[in-house]
C-alpha positions in Angstrom: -46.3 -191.6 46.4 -43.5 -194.4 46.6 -43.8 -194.9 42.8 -43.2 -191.4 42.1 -40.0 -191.5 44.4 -38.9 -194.5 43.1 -39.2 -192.7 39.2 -37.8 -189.5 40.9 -34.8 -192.0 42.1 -34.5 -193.7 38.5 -34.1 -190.1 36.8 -31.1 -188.8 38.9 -29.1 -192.2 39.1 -29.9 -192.1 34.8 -28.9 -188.4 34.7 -25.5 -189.2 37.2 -24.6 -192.0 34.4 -25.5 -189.8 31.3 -23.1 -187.5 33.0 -20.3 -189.1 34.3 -19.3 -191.0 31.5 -15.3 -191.8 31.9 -13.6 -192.3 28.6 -10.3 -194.6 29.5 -7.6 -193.9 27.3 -3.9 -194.2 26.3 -3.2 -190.6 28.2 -5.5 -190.7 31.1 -8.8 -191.6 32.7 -11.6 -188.8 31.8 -14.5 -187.2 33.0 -16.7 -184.8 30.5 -19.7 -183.4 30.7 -23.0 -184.0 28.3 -25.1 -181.9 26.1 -28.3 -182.6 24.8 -29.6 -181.4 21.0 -33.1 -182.6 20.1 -33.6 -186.2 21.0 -29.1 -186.6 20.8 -26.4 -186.6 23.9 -23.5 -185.5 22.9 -20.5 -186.5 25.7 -17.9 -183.7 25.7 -14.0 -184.2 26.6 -12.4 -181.1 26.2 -9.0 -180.3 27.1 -7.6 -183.5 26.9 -3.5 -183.4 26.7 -1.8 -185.7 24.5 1.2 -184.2 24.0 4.2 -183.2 26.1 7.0 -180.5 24.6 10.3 -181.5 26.6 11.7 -179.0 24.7 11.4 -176.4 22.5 11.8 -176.9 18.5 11.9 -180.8 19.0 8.9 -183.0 18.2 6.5 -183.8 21.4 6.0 -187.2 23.0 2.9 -188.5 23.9 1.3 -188.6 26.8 0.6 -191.9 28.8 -1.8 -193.0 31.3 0.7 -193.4 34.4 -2.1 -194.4 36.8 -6.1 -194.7 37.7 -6.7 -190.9 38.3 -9.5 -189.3 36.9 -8.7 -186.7 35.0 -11.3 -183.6 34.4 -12.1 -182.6 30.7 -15.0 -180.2 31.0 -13.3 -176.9 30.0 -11.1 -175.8 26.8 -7.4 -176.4 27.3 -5.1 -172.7 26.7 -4.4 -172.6 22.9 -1.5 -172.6 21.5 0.5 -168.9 21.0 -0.7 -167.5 17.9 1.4 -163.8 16.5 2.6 -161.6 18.5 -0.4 -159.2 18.0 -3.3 -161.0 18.7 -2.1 -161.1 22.7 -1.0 -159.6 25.4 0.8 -160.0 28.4 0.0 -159.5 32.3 1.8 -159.6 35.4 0.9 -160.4 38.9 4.0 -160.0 40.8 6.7 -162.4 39.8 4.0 -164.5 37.5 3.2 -163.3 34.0 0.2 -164.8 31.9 -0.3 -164.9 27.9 -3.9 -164.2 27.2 -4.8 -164.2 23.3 -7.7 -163.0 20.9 -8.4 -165.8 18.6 -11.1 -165.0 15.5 -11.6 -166.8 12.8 -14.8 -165.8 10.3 -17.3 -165.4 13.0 -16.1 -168.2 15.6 -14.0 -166.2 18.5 -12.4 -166.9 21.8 -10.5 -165.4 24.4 -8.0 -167.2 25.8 -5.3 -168.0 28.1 -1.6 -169.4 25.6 0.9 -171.7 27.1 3.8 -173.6 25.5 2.0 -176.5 27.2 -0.8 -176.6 24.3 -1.1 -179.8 22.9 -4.2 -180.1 23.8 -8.0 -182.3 21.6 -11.3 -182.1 22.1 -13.6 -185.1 21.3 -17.2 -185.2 20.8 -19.3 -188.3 20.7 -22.8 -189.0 20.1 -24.8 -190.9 22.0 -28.3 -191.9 19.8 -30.3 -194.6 21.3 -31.1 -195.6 17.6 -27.7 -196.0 16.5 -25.3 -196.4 19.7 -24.5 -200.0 18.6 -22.8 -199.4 16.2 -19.2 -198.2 15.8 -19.1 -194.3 14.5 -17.3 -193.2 11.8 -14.7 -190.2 13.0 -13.7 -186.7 11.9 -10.5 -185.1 12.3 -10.3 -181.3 11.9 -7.5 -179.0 11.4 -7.9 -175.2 11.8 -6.5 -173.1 9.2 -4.9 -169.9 10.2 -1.6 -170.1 8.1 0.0 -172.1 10.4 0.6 -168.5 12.7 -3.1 -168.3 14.4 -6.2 -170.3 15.6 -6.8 -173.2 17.6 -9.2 -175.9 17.8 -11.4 -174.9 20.5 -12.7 -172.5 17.8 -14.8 -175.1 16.1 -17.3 -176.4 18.8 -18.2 -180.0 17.1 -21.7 -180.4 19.1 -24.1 -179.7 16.6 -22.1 -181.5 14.0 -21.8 -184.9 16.0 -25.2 -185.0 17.3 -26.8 -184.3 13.7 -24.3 -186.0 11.6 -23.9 -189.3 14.3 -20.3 -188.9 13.8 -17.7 -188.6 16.4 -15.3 -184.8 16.1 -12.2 -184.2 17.1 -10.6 -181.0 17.4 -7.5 -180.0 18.3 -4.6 -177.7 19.0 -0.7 -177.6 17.4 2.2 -175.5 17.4 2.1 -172.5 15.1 4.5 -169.9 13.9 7.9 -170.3 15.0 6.9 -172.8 17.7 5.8 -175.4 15.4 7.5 -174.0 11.9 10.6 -172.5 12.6 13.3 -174.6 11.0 16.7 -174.1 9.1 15.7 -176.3 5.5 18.3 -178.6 6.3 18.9 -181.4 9.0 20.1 -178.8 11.5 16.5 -177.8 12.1 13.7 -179.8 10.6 11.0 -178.1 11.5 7.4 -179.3 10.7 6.8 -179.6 14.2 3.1 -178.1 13.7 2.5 -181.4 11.0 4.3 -183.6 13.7 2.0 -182.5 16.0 -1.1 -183.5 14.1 0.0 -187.1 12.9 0.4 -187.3 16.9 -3.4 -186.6 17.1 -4.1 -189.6 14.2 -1.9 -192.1 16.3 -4.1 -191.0 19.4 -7.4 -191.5 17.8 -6.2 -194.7 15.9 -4.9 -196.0 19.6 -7.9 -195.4 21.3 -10.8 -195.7 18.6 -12.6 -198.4 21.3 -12.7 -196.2 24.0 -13.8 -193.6 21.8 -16.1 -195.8 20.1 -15.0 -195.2 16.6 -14.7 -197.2 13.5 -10.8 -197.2 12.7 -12.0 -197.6 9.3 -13.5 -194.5 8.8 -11.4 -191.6 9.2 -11.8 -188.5 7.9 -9.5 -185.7 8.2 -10.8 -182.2 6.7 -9.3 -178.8 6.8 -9.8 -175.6 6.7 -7.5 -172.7 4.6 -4.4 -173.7 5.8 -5.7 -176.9 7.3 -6.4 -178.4 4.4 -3.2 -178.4 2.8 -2.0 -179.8 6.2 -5.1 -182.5 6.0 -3.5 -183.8 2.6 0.4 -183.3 4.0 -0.9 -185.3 6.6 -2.6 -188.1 4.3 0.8 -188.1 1.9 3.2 -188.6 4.5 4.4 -191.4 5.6 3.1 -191.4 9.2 -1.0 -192.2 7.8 0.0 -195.7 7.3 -3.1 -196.2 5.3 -5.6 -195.1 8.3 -6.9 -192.2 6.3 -10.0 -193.0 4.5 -11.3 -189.5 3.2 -10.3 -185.6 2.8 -12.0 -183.4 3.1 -10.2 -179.6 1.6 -12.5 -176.6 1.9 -11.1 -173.2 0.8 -7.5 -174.1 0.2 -5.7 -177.1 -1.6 -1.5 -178.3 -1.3 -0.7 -176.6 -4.1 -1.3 -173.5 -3.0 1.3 -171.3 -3.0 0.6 -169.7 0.6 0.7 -173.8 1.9 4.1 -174.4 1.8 8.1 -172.9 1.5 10.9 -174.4 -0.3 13.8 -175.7 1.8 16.1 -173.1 0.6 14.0 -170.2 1.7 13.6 -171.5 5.7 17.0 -169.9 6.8 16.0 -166.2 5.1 12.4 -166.8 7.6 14.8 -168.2 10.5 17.2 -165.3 10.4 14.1 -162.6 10.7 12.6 -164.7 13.5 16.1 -164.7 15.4 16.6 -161.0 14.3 13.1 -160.0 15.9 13.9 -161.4 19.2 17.2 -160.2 19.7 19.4 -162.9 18.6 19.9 -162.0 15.2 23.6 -160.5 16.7 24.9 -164.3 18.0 27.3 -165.7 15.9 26.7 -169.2 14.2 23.4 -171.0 13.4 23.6 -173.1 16.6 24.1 -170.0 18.4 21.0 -168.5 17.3 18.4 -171.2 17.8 20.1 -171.7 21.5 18.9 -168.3 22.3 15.3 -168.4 20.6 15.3 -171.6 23.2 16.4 -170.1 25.8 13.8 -167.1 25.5 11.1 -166.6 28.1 7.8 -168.0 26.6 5.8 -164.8 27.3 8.3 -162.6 25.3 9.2 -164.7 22.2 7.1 -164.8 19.0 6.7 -164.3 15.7 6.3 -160.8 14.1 4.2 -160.3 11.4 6.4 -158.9 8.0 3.6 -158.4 5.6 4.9 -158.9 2.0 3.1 -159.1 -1.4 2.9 -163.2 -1.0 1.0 -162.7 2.1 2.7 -162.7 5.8 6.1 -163.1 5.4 6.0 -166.1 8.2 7.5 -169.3 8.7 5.7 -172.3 7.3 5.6 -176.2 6.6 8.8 -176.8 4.6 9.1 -179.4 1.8 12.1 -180.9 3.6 12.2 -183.7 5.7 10.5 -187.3 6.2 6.8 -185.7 6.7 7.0 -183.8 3.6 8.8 -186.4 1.0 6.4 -188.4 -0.7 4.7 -184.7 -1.3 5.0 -183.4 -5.1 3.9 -180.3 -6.6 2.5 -181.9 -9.4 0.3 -185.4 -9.3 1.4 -188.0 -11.6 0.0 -191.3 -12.1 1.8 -192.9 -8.7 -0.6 -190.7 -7.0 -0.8 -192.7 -3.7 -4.4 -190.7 -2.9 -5.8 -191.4 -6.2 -8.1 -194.1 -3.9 -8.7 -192.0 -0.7 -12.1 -190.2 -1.5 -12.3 -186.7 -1.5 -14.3 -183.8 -0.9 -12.9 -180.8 -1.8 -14.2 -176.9 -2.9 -14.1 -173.4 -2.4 -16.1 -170.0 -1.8 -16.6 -167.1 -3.9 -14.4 -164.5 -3.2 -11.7 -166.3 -1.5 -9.5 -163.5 -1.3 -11.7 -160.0 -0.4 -10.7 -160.5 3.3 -6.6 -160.5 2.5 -6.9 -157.8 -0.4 -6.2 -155.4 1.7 -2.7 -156.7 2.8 -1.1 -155.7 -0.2 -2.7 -151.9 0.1 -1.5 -151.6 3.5 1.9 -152.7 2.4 2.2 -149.5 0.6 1.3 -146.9 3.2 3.3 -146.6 6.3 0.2 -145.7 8.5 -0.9 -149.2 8.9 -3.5 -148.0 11.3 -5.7 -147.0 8.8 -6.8 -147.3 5.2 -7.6 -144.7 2.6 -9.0 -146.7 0.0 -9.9 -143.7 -1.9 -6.4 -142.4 -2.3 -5.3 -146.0 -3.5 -3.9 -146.6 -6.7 -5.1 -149.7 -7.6 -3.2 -150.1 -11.0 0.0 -149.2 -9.3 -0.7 -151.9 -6.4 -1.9 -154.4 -8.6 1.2 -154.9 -11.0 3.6 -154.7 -7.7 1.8 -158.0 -6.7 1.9 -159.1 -9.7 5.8 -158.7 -9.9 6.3 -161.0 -6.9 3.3 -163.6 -7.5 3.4 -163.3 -11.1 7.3 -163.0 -12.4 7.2 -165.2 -15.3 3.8 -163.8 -16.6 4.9 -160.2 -17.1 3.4 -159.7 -20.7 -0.3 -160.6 -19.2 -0.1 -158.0 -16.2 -1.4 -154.9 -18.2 -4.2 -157.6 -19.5 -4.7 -158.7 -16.1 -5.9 -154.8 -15.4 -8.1 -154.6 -18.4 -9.6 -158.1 -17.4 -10.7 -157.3 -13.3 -11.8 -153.8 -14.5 -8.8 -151.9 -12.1 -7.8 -149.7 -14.5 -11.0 -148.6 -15.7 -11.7 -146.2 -12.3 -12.6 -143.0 -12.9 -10.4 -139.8 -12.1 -13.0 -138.5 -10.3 -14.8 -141.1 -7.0 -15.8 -139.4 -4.6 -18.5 -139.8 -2.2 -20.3 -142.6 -3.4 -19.7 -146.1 -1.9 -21.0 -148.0 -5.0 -18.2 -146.4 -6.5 -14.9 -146.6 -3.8 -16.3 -150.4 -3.1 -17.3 -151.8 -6.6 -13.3 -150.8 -7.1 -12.1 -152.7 -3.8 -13.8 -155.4 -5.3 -12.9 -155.7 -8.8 -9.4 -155.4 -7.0 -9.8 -158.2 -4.7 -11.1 -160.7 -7.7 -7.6 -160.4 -9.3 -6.3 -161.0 -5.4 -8.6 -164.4 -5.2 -7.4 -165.6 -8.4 -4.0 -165.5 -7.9 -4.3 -166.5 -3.8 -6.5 -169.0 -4.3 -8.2 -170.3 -7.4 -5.3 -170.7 -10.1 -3.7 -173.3 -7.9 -7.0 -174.8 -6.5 -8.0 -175.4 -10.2 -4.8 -176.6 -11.4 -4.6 -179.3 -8.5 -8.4 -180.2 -8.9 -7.5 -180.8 -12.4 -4.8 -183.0 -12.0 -6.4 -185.0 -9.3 -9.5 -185.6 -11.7 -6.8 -187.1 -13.8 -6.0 -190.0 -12.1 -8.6 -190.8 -8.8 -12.4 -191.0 -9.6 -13.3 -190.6 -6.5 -13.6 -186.3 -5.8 -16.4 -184.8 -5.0 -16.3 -181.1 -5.9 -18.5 -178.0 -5.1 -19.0 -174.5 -5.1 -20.1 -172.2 -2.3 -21.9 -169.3 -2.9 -23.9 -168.4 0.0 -23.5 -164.8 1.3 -21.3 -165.2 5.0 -22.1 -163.3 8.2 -18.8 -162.0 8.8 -18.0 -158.4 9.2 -15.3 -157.0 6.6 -14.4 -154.6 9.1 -14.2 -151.8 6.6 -16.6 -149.1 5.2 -17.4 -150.9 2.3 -19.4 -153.4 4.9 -22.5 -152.8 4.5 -22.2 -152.6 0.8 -20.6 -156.1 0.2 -22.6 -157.4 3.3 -25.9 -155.8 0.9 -24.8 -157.5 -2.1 -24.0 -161.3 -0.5 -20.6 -161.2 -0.3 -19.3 -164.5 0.7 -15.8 -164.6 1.3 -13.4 -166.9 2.5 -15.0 -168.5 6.0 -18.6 -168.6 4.8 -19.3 -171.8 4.8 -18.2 -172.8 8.1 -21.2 -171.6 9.8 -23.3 -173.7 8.5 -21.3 -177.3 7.8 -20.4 -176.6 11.7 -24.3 -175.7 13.0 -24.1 -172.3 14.1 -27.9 -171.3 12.9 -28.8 -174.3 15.2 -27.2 -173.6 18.1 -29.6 -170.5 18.5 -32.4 -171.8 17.0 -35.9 -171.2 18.8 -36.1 -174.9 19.9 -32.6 -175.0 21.5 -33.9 -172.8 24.5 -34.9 -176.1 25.8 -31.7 -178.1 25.3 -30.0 -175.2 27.4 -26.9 -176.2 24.8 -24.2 -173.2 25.6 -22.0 -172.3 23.0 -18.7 -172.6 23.6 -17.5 -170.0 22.1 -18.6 -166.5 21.1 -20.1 -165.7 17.4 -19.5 -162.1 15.9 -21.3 -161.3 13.4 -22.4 -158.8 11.0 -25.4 -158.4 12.4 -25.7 -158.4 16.1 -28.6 -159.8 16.1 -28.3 -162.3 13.8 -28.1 -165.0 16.2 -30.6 -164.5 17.4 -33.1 -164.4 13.9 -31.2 -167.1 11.8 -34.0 -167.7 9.8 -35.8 -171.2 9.5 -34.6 -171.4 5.6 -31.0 -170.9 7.1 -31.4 -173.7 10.0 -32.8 -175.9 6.8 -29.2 -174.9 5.1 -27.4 -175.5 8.0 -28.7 -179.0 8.4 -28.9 -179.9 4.9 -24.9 -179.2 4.6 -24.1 -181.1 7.8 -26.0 -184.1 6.6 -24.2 -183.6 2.9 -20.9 -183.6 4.9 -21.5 -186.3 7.5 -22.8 -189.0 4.8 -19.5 -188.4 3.3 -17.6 -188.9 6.2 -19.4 -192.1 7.3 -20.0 -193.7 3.4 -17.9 -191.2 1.0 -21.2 -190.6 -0.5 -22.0 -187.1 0.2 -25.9 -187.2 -0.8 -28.9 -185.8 0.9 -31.2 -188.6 1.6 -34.0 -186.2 3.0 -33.3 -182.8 1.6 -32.2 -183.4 -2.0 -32.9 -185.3 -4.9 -29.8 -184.5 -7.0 -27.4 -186.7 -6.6 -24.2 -185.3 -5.8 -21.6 -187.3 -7.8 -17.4 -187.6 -8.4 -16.1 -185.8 -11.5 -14.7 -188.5 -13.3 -13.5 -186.3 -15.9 -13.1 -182.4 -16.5 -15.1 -182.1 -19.7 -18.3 -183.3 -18.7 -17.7 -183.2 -14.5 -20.1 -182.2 -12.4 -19.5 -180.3 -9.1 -22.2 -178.8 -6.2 -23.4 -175.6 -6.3 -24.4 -174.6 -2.8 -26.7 -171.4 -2.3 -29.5 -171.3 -0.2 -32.4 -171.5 -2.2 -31.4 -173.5 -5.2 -28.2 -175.9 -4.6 -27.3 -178.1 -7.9 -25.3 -179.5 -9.7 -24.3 -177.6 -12.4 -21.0 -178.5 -14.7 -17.2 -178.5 -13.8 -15.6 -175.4 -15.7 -12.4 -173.6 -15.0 -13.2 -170.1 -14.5 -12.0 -167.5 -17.5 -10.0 -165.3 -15.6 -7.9 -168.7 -14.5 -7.5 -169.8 -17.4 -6.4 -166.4 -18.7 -3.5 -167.0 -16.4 -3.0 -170.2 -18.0 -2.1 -169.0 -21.1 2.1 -168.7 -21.7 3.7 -165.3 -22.7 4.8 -166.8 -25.8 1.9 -167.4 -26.9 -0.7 -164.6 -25.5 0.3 -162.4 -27.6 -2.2 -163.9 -30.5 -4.8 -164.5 -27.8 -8.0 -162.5 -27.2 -8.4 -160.6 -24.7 -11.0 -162.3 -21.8 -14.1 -160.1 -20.9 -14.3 -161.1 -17.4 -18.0 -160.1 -17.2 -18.9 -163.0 -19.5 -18.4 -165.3 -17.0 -21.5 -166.8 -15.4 -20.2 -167.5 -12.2 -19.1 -163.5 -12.1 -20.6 -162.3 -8.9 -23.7 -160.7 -9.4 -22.9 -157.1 -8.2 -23.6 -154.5 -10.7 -20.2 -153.0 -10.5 -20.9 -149.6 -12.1 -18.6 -147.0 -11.6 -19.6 -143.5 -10.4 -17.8 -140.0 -11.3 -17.0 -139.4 -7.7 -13.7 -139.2 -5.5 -13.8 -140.0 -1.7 -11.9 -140.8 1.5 -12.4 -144.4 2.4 -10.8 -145.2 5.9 -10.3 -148.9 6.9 -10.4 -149.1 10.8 -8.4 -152.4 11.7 -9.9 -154.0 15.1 -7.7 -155.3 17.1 -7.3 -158.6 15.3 -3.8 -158.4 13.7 -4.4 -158.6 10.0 -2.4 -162.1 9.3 -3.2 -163.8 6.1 -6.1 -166.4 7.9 -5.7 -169.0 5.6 
């Protein structure tokens, strides 16, 4: 009886420790809370500040430990104020409260915004067999085009306890709060990027605490947040702490990443202009009103244009952004920071629809079968596409758009096999012609990037009527991946019942049910990508030691590179080619003339939907949820 009481004692005073770990750092003294996966603890921080914005439009200052208080970090701090759709705003007598919708892919929140948002999460895991030695450390930036998202979406559990790495997550300013700026010394801007290196400096300070290796950072992106990842690694405020990249589904040279100098004071004006300060004379006039502006009632509008959301952005101006070039040269100063880098099929089918709603002035709904597809095509390619005019009819005949038939009614192989030939052309131009052009170049001069290719159907709902048909046919999309390099299939796995691990977050899916049937082949891809990603991150070798024999290895050159091919039953490595249709925009218009014309179904990487089109005409309505339609990237 007294041994049994003594054990009984032994297990709460071990389960008080496990569970009252303080982490003592720079900012403050915390307390988190512990979650167990498999034979793993994972110690949770969340919410921790480590930034303070005196005031608005000027770069935070950190936030130090002024005394010996504990501090509690076991809840998600408010995110930071994403566009002016995705919230709304309630009043309890003379206080007013922001609360905001936050989805990105299938990883959604709801949430409460202040200006006060600076605000990382941090999880660490704690594995008997490897806790004595120092962890290698993961720094993530959410994508969202610099307008939406927020850290908290990406709940890093799964990912630390499997991988043995330690995650961070965090928020930063977005939209005009953290991108608003003038292209000259009157208004920098960046903030957003300020914000981030803030994050690096905090994990650098307190790696010990943390128990981190200093020497293996990683800092991957997402979309937009991997662009920022490599603005980050470029500028001058890495100091050479950055060891890896990691760039999934977007690259700097894309042309959604960034704005010239010379265009921020056209973006400033229509931010100033939608919150009623457009009419105040002078610049410094302006941007005192935008500061003095209650925080509940200021944002950013969306102006949807042909390049995407017409929105403020990072602007090549300033310290953060100088050493940045839009072309790599041989004083590459990354050419010996290792890289993972890669990208989904069908980047661009979930933003394809932004340039057909730009035509209509019901944006409410969509009738994709009243669309004119040539007609809306060659407008986008006008603004995306200027200087290639001579390739825009060849650009029609190559994606199939203006091959539809007069008559498409009531079929939806028909209306959606045309959304998607459509939204290829969209992808190209988005995504993959400057994705390819800076893989290219980097393969140049760094041996050290690792490449692959996703093609692994998502679980995201495309919120149209053509759903089920490119849900039936494996669409993938643009956030596919991030389900499984993040663990989602194992946070609902059978065996979890018994780690009572809560999500964070909320999951919508597809399939309402899918989280609850992830099928033991998916839980094997889940882990098998987590391991793929976490070896990189803690050796730059991103090889399966358990789950694959192939080797995955750098493209050392572009004519006989190799690069991953991830699907779920057959991942390889398969060799580096530039897709036709890119290199169709490639070619010059002095010179296509002469040139052949590219059959885009040649391709072996085409998507394997049988896009036969049907002698039918139909009404095909687009219900928009209540997430705004933003360009998430």
């Amino acid at each position: 009886m007294i041994t049994s009481i003594i054990i009984l004692l032994l297990l709460i005073i071990h389960e008080s420790i496990t569970s009252i770990h303080l982490l003592n750092t720079t900012s403050g003294i915390y307390v988190g809370q512990t979650a167990h996966y498999r034979d793993v603890i994972v110690q949770r921080y969340l919410g921790i500040k480590y930034g303070r914005i005196e005031k608005r439009f000027d770069h935070a200052e950190p936030i130090r430990k002024e005394n010996d208080t504990i501090i509690d970090a076991t809840s998600l701090g408010p995110v930071c104020k994403p566009t002016i759709d995705s919230c709304e705003i309630t009043t309890q007598g003379d206080l007013m409260e922001t609360t905001c919708g936050v989805t990105y892919g299938i990883f959604s929140l709801v949430s409460s915004a202040n200006e006060e948002c600076l605000f990382l999460n941090v999880y660490i895991p704690i594995n008997n067999k490897t806790n004595q030695n120092k962890k290698a450390i993961l720094m993530w930036i959410h994508g969202g085009s610099g307008q939406i998202g927020t850290g908290n979406l990406f709940d890093g559990t799964i990912l630390a306890a499997l991988g043995d790495i330690i995650v961070v997550t965090f928020n930063f300013r977005l939209n005009l709060f953290g991108f608003l700026s003038s292209g000259d010394e009157r208004l920098l801007g960046n903030n957003g990027l300020y914000d981030q290196s803030m994050v690096l400096d905090w994990i650098y300070e307190n790696s010990e605490a943390l128990g981190g290796d200093i020497e293996r950072i990683t800092v991957g992106g997402h979309s937009a947040g991997a662009p920022h990842a490599y603005y980050l690694a470029i500028s001058p405020f890495n100091q050479g702490r950055i060891r890896r990249l990691i760039l999934q589904s977007g690259s700097p040279f894309n042309i959604w990443s960034h704005i010239q100098a010379n265009q921020a004071m056209e973006r400033f004006n229509v931010v100033a202009d939608d919150n009623q300060c457009g009419s105040i004379d002078g610049f410094d006039g302006k941007l005192n009103c935008l500061r003095e502006k209650d925080y509940h009632r200021i944002a950013e509008y969306e102006h949807h244009t042909y390049t995407s959301a017409y929105h403020t952005n990072v602007v090549l101006h300033g310290d953060y952004m100088n050493e940045f070039q839009l072309d790599l040269n041989s004083t590459d100063t990354l050419a010996d920071t290792e890289m993972l880098i890669g990208s989904n099929d069908d980047e661009g089918v979930f933003v394809a629809i932004i340039p057909i709603l730009i035509e209509q002035q019901d944006q409410t709904s969509l009738e994709l079968g009243k669309v004119n597809y040539t007609a809306v095509s060659l407008k986008f390619l006008a603004v995306m596409q200027p200087n290639k005019t001579c390739l825009h009819q060849q650009a029609l005949e190559l994606y199939h758009i203006n091959q539809a038939p007069d008559d498409c009614s009531e079929s939806p192989d028909c209306y959606c096999s045309l959304f998607y030939n459509y939204s290829r052309l969209i992808s190209d131009v988005l995504f993959f012609n400057d994705y390819y052009r800076f893989l290219t170049q980097r393969v140049q001069y760094s041996k050290k990037t690792f490449a692959y290719e996703y093609s692994y159907r998502t679980s995201q709902d495309h919120q149209t009527l053509c759903n089920d048909y490119l849900y039936k046919h494996k669409l993938v999309g643009h956030f596919a991946e991030l389900e499984y390099t993040w663990g989602t299939p194992l946070l609902f796995e059978k065996t979890n019942s018994t780690n009572k691990l809560i999500p964070l977050i909320n999951y919508i899916l597809y399939d309402q049910n899918a989280t609850h049937s992830y099928t033991d082949e998916q839980i094997a891809f889940s882990e098998l990508m987590i391991e793929q990603w976490s070896n990189f991150i803690k050796t730059g070798q991103p090889n399966s030691k358990t789950k694959f024999e192939n080797p995955w290895i750098p493209i050392v050159n572009i004519s006989d590179g190799l690069v991953m091919h991830f699907t779920m039953h057959q991942n390889e490595m398969k060799k580096f080619e530039i897709p036709l249709s890119v290199q169709f925009w490639m070619n010059a218009c002095s010179t296509i003339e002469t040139s052949k014309s590219i059959n885009l179904n040649d391709q072996a990487s085409t998507h394997e939907i049988s896009f036969t089109l049907f002698s039918f005409t139909s009404l095909f309505v687009l219900f928009i949820l209540q997430s705004s339609y933003v360009m998430m990237i």
